[in-house]
C-alpha positions as CSV (number, residue, x, y, z in Angstrom):
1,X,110.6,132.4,90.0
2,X,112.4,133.0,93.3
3,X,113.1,136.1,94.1
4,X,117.2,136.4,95.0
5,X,117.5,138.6,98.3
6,X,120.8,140.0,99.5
7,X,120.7,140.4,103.6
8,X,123.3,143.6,104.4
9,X,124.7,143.3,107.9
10,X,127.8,143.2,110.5
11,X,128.2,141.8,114.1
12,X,125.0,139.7,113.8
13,X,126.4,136.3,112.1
14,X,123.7,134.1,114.4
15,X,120.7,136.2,113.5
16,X,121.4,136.9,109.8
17,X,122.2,133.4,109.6
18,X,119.0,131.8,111.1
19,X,116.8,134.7,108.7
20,X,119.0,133.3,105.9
21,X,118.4,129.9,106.8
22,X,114.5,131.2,106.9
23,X,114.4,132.7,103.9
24,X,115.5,129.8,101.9
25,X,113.2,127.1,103.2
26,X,110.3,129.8,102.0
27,X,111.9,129.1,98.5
28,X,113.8,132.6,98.6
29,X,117.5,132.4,97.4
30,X,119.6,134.4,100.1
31,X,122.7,135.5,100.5
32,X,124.6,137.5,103.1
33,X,127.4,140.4,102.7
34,X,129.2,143.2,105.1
35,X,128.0,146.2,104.5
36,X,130.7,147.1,102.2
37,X,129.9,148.9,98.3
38,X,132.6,146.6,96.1
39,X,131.0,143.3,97.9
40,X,127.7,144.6,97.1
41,X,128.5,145.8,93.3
42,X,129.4,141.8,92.7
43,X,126.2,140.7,93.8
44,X,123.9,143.9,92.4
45,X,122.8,142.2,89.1
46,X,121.9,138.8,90.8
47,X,119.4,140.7,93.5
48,X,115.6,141.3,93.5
49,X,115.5,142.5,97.2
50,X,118.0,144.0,99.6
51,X,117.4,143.9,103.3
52,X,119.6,146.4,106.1
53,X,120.1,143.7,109.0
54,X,120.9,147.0,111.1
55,X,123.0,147.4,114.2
56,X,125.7,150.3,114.9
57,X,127.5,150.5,111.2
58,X,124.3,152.4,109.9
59,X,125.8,155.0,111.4
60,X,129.2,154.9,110.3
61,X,128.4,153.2,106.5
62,X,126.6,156.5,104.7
63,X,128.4,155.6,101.5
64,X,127.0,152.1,101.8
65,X,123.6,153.7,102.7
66,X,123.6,156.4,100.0
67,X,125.0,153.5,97.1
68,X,121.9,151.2,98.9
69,X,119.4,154.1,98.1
70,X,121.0,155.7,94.5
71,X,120.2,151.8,93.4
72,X,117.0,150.9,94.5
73,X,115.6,153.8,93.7
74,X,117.5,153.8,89.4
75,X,116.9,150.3,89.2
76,X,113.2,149.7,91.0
77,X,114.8,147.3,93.1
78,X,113.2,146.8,96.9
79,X,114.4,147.3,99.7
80,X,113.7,146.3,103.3
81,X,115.0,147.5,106.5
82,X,115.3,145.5,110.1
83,X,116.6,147.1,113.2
84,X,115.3,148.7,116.4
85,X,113.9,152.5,116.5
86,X,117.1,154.2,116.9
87,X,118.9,152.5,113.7
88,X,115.9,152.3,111.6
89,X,115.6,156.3,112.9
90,X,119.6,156.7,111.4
91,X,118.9,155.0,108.1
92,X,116.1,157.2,107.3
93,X,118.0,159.9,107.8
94,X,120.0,159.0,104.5
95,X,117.6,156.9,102.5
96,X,113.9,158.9,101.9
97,X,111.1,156.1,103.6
98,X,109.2,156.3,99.9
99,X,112.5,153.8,98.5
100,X,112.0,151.7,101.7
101,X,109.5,148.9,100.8
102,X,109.0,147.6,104.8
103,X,110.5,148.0,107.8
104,X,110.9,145.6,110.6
105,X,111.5,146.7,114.1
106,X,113.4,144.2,116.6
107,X,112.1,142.1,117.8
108,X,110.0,140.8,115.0
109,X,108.1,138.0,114.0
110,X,110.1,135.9,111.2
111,X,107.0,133.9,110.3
112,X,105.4,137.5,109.6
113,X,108.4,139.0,108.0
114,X,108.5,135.5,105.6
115,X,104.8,136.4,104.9
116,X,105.3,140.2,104.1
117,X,108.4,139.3,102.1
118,X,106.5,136.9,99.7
119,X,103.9,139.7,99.2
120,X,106.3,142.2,98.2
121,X,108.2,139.8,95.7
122,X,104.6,139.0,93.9
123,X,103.7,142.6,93.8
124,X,107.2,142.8,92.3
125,X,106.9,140.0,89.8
126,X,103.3,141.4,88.9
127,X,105.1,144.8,88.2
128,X,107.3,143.5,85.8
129,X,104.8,141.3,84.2
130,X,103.2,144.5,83.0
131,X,106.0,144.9,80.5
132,X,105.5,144.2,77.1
133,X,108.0,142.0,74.5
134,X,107.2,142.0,70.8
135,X,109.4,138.6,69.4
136,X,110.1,139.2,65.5
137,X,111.6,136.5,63.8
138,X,110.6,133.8,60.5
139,X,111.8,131.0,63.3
140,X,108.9,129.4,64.5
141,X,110.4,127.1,67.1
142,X,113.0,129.9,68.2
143,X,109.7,132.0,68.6
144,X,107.6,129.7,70.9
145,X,111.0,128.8,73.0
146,X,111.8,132.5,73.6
147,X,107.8,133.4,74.1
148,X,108.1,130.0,77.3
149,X,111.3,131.7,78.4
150,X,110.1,135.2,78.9
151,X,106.0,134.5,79.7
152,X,107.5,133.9,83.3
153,X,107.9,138.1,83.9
154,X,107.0,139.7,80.9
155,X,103.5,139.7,78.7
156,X,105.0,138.4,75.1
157,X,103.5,138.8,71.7
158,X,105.2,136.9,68.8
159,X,105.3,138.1,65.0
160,X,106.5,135.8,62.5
161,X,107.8,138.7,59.7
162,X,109.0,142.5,59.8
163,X,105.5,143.0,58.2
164,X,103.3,141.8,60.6
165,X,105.5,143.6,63.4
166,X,105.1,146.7,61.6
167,X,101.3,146.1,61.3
168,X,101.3,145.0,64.9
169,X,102.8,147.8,66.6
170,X,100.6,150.5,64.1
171,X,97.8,149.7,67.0
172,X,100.0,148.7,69.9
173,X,103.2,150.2,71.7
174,X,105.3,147.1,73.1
175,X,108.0,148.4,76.0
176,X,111.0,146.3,74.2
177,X,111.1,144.7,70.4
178,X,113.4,141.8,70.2
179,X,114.1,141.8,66.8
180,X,116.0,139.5,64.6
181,X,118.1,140.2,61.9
182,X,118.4,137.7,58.9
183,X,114.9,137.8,58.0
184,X,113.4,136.9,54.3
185,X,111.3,140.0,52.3
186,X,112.4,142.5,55.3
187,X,115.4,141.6,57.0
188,X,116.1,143.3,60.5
189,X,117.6,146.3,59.8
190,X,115.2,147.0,56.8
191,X,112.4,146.8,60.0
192,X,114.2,149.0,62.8
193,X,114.5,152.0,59.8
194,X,110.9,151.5,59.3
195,X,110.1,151.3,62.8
196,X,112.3,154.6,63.2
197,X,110.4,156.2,60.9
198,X,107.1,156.0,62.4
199,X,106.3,159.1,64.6
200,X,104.4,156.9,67.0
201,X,106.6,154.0,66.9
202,X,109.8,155.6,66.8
203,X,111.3,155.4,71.1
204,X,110.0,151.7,71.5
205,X,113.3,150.1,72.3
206,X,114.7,147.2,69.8
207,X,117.0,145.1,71.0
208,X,118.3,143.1,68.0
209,X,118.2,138.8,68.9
210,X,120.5,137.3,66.2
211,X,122.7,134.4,65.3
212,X,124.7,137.3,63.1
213,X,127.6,137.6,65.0
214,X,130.1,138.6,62.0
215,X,131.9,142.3,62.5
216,X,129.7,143.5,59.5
217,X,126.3,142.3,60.7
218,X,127.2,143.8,63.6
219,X,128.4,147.2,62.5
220,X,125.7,147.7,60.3
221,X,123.3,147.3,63.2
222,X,125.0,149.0,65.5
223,X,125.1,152.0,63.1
224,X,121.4,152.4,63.5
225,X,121.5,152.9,67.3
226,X,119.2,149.9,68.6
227,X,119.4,149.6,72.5
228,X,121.1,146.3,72.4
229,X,122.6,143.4,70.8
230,X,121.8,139.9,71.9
231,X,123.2,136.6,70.2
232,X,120.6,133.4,70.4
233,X,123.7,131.3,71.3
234,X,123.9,133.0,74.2
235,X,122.5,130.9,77.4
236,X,118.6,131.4,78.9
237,X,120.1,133.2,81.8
238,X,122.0,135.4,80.5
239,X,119.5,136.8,77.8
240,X,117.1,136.7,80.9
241,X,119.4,138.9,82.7
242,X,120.5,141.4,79.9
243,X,116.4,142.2,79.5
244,X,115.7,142.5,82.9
245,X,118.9,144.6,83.4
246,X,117.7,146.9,81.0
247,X,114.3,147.6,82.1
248,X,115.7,147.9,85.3
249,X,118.5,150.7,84.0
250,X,117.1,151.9,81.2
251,X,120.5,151.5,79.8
252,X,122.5,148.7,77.8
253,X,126.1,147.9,79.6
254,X,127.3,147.3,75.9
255,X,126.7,150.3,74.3
């Protein structure tokens, strides 16, 4: 999977165009923005790496430089910096070096910056890839689609009943539980309560993976506090997106 990079700059359209034009032919999807907070908040969800193209705003954008560092460092998001002594000098003044992943002083090398680039995003990927999923649910096929979906960032173990994911986690401590809700024997709910109820089991994360979309389904689950709510109608992406925005946050924008 590509890793989606955002390039920050102003005044240098022939430069951060040809690192642009760079970056994609190495398979990277790029995209560049002034350094301005709302034009970056539209693009924050969709980026894996942000990169300070820097010239003389880094010295007249500390709220874009302070947002830049409040969200790498809450979201474990990298970020790179290019620029020559003096600006790289004013932007570590505002952002600590440990939430810079790499800087680049002018002139650089773009094959070598391609090259360093790739290594950080597999480091990345491999980061994530040390998550954990449990899948509960009696749907066989849903299972082994979700299981292909996720395997690309996240290590995935599939149960096929609340039981079995109860007996599963009493050895093993998954980051997230996807958990559906109309189940047979145990339904959903009947498993988060039990889950709750275990002293060792009890902060793993359950995010609830339905095709209950009725106010009372809904309500009822929502009364037990799960972390999230995610409908199977809902496209690959955008289930992609919620699970990674939460790991990255820690938080779930619908709750």
């Amino acid at each position: 999977m590509s890793s989606r990079i955002l390039v920050i700059s102003k005044g240098a359209a022939f430069m951060t165009d040809a690192l642009a034009k760079n970056l994609q032919k190495s398979g990277f999807e790029a995209n560049i923005v002034e350094p301005d907070i709302a034009l970056i908040e539209k693009q924050r969800k969709t980026t894996d790496i942000y990169i300070i193209y820097a010239g003389n705003f880094v010295f007249e954008s500390a709220d874009v430089l302070v947002y830049l560092k409040d969200i790498c460092a809450e979201e474990e998001k990298l970020m790179c910096v290019i620029g020559y002594t003096k600006e790289i000098d004013g932007i570590l003044s505002i952002i600590p070096a440990s939430v810079i992943a790499h800087r680049f002083e002018r002139p650089f090398d773009m094959k070598l910056l391609i090259a360093e680039l790739k290594n950080l995003s597999a480091a990345d990927e491999e980061r994530k890839k040390g998550k954990h999923i449990l899948l509960v649910d009696d749907d066989l096929t849903f299972l082994k689609m979700m299981q292909g979906w996720l395997s690309m960032k996240y290590n995935v173990t599939i149960t096929r009943s609340g039981m079995q994911a109860i007996t599963y986690i009493a050895n093993h401590t998954p980051d997230l539980i996807l958990l559906d809700y109309d189940m047979p024997i145990t339904s959903g709910p009947q498993v988060m309560e039990m889950i709750r109820s275990e002293h060792n089991a009890a902060e793993i994360p359950i995010i609830f993976l339905t095709g209950k979309s009725d106010r009372e389904s809904v309500m009822t689950v929502m009364a037990l506090k799960p972390q999230g709510y995610l409908l199977k109608n809902m496209e690959k992406e955008e289930i992609i997106g919620n699970i990674d925005h939460f790991f990255e946050t820690r938080k779930w924008k619908n709750i």
